[in-house]
VOSE-789802 format. One record per residue: residue in three letters; z, y, x of N, C-alpha, C in turn. Coordinates in steps of 0.02 Angstrom, whole numbers, plus 50000, padded with zeros to 5 digits. Layout:
// residues N
alaZYXZYXZYX;...
This chain:
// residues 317
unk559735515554771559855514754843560585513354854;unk560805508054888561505508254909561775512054966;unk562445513454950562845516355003562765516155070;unk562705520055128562345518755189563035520055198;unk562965513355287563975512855312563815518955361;unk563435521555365563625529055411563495535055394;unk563575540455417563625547655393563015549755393;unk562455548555419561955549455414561425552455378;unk561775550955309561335551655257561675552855203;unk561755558155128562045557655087561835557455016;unk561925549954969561635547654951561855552754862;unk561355555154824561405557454788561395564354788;unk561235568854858561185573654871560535575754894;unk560075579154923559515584854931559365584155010;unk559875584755043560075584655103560545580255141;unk560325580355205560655576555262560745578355333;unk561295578955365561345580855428561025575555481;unk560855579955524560365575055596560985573955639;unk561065566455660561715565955702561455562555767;unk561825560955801561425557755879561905550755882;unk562145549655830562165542355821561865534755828;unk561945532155853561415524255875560905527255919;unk561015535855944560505535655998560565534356079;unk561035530456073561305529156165560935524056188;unk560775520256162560415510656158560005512856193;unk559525506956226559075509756270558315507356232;unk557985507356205557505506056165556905504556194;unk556815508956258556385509456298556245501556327;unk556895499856357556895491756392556715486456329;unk557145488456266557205483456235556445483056202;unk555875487656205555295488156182554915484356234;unk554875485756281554425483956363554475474856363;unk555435474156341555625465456348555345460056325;unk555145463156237555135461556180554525456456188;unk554575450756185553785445956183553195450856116;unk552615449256134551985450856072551695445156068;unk551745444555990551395439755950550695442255934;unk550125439655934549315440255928549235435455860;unk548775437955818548675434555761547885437455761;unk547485430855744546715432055736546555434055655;unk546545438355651546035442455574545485440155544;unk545325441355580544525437255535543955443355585;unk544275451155596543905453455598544085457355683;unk544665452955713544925454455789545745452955793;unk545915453055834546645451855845546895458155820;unk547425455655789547915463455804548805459255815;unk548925463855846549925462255903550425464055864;unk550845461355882551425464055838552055460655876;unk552665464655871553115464155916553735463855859;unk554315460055857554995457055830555535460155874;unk555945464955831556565467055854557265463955802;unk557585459955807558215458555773558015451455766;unk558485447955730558295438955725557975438055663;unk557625432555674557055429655639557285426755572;unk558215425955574558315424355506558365429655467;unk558315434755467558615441355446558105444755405;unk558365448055356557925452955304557335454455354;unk556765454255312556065454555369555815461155340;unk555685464755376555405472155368554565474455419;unk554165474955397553575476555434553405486755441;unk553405488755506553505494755518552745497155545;unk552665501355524551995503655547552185511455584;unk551985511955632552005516855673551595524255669;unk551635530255693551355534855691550445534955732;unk550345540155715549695541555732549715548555792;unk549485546255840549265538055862550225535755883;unk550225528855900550825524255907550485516855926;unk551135515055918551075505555939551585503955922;unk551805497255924552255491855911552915493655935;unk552875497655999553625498356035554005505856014;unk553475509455984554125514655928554625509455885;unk554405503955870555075499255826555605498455861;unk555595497755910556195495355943556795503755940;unk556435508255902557115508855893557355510755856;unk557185505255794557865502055758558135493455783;unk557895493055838558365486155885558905486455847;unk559365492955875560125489655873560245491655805;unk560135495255762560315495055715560085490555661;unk559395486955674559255481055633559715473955641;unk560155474355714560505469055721560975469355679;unk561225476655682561925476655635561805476155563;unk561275477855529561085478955474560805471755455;unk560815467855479560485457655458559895462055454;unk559145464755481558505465555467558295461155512;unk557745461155531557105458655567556305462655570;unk556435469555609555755472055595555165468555658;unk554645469855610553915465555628553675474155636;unk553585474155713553175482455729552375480855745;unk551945481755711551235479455721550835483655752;unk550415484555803549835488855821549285487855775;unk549065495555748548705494755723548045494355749;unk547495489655707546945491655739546625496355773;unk546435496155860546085498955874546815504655922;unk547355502955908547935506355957548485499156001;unk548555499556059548995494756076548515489556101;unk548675484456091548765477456089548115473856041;unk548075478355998547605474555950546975476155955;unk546655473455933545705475155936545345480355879;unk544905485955905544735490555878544295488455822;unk544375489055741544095489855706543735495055697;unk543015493455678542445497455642542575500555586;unk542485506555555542335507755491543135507555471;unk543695504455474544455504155439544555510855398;unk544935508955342545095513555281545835513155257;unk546185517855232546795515155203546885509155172;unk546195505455144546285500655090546235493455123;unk545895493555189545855488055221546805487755229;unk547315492455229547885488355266548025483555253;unk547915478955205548335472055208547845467555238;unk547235469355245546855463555289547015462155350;unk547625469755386547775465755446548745465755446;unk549005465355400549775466755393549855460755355;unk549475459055301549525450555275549635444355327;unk548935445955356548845439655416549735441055458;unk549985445655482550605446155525551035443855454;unk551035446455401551725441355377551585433755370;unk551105433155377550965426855363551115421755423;unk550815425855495550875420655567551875423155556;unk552085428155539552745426655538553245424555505;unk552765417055453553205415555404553525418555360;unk553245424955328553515429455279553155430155224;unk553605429855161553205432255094553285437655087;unk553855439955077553705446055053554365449555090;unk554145456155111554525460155151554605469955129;unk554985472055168554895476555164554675483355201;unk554445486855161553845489855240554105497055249;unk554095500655275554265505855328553785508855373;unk553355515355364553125519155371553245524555397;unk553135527955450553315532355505552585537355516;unk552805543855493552055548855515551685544555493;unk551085544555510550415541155487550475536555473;unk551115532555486551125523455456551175527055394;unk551355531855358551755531055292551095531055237;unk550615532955241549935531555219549885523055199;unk549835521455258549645512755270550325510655219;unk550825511855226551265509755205551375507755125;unk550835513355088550865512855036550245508755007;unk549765508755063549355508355031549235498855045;unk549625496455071549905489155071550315487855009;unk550845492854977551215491454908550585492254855;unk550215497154854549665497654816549055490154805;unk548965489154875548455484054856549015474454867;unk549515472654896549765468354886550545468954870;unk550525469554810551325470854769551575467654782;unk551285460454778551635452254784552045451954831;unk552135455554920552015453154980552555461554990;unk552655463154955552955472254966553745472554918;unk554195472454951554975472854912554875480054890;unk554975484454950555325491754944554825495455015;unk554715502454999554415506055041554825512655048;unk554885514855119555315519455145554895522155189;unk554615529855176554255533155227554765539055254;unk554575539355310554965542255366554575548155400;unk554415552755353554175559055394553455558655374;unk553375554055326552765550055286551955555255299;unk551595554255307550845561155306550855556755226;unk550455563155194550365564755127549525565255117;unk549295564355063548725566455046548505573255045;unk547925575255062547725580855099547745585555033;unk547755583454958547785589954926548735589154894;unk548955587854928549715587954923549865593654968;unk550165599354911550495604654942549995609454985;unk550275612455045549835616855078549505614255120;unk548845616655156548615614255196549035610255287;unk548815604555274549325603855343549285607155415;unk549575602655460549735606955518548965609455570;unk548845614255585548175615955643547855610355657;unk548625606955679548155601155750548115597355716;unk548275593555644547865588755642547355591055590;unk547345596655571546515598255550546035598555611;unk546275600555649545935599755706545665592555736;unk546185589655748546065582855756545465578955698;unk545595578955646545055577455602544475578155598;unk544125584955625543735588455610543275587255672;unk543665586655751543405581855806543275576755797;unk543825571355770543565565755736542915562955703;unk542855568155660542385567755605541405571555655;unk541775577155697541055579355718540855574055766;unk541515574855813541155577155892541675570055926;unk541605562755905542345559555931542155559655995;unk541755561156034541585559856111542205564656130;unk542115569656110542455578156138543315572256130;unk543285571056065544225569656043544215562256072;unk543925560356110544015553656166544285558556224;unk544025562156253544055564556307544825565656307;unk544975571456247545775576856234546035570856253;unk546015566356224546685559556192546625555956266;unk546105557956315546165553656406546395557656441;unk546515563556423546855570756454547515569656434;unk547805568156354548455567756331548845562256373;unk548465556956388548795551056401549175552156470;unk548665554356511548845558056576549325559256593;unk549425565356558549925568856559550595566256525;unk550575560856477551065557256440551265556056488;unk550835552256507551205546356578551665549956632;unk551305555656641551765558856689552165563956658;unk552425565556595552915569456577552965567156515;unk553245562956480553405558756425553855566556352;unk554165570756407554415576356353553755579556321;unk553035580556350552605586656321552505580856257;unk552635576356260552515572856200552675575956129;unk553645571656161554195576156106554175582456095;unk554005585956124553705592356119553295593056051;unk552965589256029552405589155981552675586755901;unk553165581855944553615580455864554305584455845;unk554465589055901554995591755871554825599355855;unk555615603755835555635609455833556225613255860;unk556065618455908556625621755955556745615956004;unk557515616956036557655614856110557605607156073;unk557725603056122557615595456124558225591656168;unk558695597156175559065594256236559575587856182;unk559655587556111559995583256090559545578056080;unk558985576856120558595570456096558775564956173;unk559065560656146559045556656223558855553956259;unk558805552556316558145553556374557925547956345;unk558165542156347557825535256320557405534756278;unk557685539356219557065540756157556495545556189;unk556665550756226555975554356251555365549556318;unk555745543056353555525539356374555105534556311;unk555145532956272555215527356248554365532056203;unk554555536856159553955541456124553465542356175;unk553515544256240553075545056308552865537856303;unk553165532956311552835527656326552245523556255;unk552575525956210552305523556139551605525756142;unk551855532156149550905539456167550435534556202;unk550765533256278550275529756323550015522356290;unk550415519056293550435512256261549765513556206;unk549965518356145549245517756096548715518056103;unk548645523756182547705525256202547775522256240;unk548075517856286547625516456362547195512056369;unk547205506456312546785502456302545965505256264;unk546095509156187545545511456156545965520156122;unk545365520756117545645527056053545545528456004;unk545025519255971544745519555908545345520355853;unk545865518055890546485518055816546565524655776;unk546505529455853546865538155837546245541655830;unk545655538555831544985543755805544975542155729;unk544885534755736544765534255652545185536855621;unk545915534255636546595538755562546645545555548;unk546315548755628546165556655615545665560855567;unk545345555655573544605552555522544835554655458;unk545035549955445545315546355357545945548555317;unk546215551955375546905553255329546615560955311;unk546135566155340546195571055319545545570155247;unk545565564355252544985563855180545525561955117;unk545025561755061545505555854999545595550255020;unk546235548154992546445543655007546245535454966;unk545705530855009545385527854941545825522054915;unk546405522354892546685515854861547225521154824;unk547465519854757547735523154702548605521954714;unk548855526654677549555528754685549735525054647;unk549555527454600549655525454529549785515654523;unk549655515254571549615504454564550285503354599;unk550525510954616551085508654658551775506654601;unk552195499654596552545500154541553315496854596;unk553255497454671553715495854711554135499554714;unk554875499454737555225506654739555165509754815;unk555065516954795554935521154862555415525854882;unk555715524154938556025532554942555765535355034;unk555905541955004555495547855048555965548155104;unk555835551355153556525552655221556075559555245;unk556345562555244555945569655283556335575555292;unk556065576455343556605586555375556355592855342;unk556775594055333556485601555325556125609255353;unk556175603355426556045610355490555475602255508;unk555045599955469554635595255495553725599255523;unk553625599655581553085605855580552405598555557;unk552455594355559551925587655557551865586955518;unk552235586455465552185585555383552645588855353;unk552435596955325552925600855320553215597855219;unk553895598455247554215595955170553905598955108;unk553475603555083553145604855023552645598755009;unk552305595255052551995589255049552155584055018;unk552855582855038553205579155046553555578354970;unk553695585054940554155585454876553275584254830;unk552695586154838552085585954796552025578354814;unk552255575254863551795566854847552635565454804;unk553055564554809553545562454773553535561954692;unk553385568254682552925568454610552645564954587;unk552095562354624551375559154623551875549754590;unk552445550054629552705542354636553425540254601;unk553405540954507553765540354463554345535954492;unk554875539354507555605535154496555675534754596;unk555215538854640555345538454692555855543354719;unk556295542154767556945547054777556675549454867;unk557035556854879556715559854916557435561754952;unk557675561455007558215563155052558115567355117;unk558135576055124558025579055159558455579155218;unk558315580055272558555580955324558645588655371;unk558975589555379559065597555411558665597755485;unk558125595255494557755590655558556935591155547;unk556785590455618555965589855629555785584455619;unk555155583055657554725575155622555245570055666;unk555275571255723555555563555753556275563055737;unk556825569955747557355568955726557545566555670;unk557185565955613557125563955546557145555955547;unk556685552355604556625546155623557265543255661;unk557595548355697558135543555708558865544455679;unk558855551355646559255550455595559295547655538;unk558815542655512558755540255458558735535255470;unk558995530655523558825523555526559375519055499;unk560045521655488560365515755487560225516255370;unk560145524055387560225522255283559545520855255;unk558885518155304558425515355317558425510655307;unk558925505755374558845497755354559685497055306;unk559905498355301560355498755241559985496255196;unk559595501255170559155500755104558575494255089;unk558415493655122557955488255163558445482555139;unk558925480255191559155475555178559615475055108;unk559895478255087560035478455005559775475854962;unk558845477654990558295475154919558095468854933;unk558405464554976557955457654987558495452155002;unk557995446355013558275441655070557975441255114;unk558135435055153557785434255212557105433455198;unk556775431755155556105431955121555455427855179;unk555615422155188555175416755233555055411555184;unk554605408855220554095404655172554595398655172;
């Protein structure tokens, strides 16, 4: 990994301090501004939204569970400074894009191919956030060709990695899996209330007070929440589904380089997970953060696309 130009992160060490650096930008506007690109699948549309210029190191970001396209925007300003270009995609069945049937970890490149492809990209690098970090790999796993470098960010882990995870999303799974009518309903109750208080969100990704998170980012996570269900909720039933099962596409195929980003006060994917999938992923490097799940996300962005852009070029057809 190369040297990151900010304090952020310290490279060769265990740990990293959470700073409120690059968090003034407004992410919120620059997400809402942002044109969406539609690309036909074979098996429904799915959206995807471009933050930084189109000549620039191309990076494809997959969002949390549930999420959308406009959690990317914020690495906007730091992808400008850093030469990136992230491609933020809705995943099937959240956002913008059309609800897939049946979807598995292993389908991801059936709908992340088609987007590098409508965006003139061979091969990029991908970036995984909470539940993206699943998908994330499991795109290096099944198309190596099309995958530089993978960086998960607060990454969910396979369910026999470490201790059992957090209540709610055994919970969540387990609705999923019985009763999705009941976990349609929660997730039309959550949205609700997103809409009208965007903090009970952050609430969910952090730990203790929140007053150093800035309003823009607690706007911007509120809006992400709404944005993923208001259309369907097949995205956040199924992943609730599937991630608490095995995971069906192999580690072991993974031969891309990976590194980990995660807090140590993460209540979503608590760091014992986190140090057991690292294991699992020979020659992958793991950089702790003194931080919960989201603070982890925005303290890690600039030695994020740092790293990112280090391992590539502009990588267009």
């Amino acid at each position: 990994m190369s040297e990151p130009d900010s304090d952020d992160a310290s490279v060769g060490s265990t740990t990293a301090e959470w700073s409120t650096a690059e968090s003034a930008a407004a992410p919120l506007e620059t997400a809402t501004d942002s044109p969406v690109s539609t690309v036909d699948t074979g098996r429904g549309r799915v959206a995807y939204a471009e933050y930084g210029d189109d000549e620039d190191v191309p990076v494809l970001f997959f969002h949390g569970t549930p999420g959308s396209r406009l959690l990317g925007s914020v690495y906007a300003e730091t992808a400008r400074a850093h030469g990136v270009r992230v491609l933020a995609v809705d995943r099937p069945g959240y956002g913008e894009s059309d609800p897939w049937r049946a979807r598995t970890l292993a389908d991801t490149g059936e709908f992340a191919v088609p987007v590098l492809d409508d965006a003139g990209v061979d091969r990029a690098g991908v970036v995984g956030f909470s539940g993206g970090g699943p998908h994330a790999l499991a795109m290096a796993a099944s198309h190596p060709g099309r995958v530089r470098r993978v960086d998960l960010v607060g990454g969910a882990v396979p369910p026999d990695c470490g201790p059992d995870g957090p209540r709610t999303q055994r919970l969540l799974g387990t609705l999923a899996a019985r009763t999705p009518r009941l976990l349609g309903a929660l997730l039309r109750f959550q949205t609700w209330v997103a809409r009208r208080n965007p903090s009970a969100v952050v609430d969910q990704y952090t730990t203790g007070d929140t007053g150093d998170v800035p309003a823009e980012v607690t706007a911007l996570v509120g809006r992400d929440f709404v944005e993923a269900l208001d259309a369907s909720r097949n995205g956040v039933v199924t992943e609730s589904r599937l991630l608490v099962r095995e995971w069906d596409f192999s580690l072991t195929r993974i031969d891309t380089p990976v590194h980990l980003w995660h807090g140590d006060r993460d209540g979503n994917v608590p760091i014992e997970g986190a140090r057991a999938l690292q294991k699992r992923l020979p020659g992958a490097d793991l950089t702790v953060f003194e931080t919960d799940h989201l603070r982890t996300l925005l303290a890690s962005r600039s030695a994020v696309l740092d790293g990112q852009a280090g391992s590539g070029t502009a990588g267009t057809e």
